[in-house]
C-alpha positions as CSV (number, residue, x, y, z in Angstrom):
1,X,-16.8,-45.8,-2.6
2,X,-17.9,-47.2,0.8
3,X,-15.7,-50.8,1.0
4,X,-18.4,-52.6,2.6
5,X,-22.2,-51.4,0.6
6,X,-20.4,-50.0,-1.9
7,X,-21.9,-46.3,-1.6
8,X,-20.2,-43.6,-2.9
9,X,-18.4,-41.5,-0.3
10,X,-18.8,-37.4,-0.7
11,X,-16.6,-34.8,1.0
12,X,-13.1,-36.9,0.5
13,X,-10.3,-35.1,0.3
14,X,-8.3,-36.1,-2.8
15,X,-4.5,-35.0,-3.1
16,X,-2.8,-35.3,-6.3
17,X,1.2,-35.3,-5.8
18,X,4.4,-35.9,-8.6
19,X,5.9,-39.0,-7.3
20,X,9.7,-37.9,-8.4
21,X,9.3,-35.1,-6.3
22,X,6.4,-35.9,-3.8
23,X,5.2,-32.4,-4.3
24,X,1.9,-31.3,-4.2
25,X,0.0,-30.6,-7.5
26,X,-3.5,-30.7,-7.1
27,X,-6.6,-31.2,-4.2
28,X,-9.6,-31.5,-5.4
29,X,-13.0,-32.7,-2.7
30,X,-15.4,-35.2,-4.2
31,X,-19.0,-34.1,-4.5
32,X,-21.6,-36.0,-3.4
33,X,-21.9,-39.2,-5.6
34,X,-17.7,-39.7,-4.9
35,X,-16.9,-38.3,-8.0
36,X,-13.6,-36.0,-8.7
37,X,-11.1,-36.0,-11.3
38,X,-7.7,-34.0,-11.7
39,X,-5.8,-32.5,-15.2
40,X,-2.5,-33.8,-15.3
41,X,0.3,-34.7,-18.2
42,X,4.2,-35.8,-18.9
43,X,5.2,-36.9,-15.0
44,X,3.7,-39.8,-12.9
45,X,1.6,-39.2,-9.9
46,X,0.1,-41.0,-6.9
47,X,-3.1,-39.8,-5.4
48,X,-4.0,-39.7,-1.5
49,X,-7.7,-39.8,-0.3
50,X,-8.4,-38.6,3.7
51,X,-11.7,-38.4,4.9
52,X,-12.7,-38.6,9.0
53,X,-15.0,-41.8,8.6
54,X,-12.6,-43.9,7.0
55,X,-8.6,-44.8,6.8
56,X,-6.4,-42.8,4.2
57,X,-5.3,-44.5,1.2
58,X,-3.3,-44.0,-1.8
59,X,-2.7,-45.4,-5.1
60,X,-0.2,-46.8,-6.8
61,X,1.7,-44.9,-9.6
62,X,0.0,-43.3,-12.1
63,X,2.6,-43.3,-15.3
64,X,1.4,-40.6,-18.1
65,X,5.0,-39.7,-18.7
66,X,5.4,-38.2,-22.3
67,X,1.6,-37.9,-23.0
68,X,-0.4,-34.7,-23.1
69,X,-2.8,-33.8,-20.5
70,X,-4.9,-36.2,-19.0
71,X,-7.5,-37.2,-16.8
72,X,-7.0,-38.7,-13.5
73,X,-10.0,-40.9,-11.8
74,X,-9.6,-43.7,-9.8
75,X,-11.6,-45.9,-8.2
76,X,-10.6,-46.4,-4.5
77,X,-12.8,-48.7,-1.7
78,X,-12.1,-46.7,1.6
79,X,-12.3,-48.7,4.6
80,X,-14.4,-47.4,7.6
81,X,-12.4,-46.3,10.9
């Protein structure tokens, strides 16, 4: 969502990556009400979001390390450039 009205923010890029390995696992682009949401399981992840209007961000670990899968969402204020 938009950091200042608080709006959710369509068409962002969302990258899931492994943190041991910092590989790639997922990209998934949030539709227009900023929602997205990845499968995941047994590893812990970070996620990166890019979009033109605003400055990249990325989360902080996600640990789901022995658990079965998942679902990832986070909520993440972008910042406008």
């Amino acid at each position: 969502y938009d950091e200042t009205n608080k709006a959710p923010v369509g068409r962002v890029i969302a990258r899931l990556f492994n943190s041991q390995f910092n590989k790639l696992v997922d990209t998934q682009i949030t539709d227009s009400g900023g929602k997205y949401y990845f499968m995941a399981g047994d590893a812990k992840y970070y996620v990166t979001y890019e979009h033109k209007a605003y400055h990249p961000q990325k989360t902080g670990i996600i640990d789901l390390a022995g658990k079965d899968a998942e679902v990832i969402t986070v909520d993440v204020n972008l910042k406008k450039n």
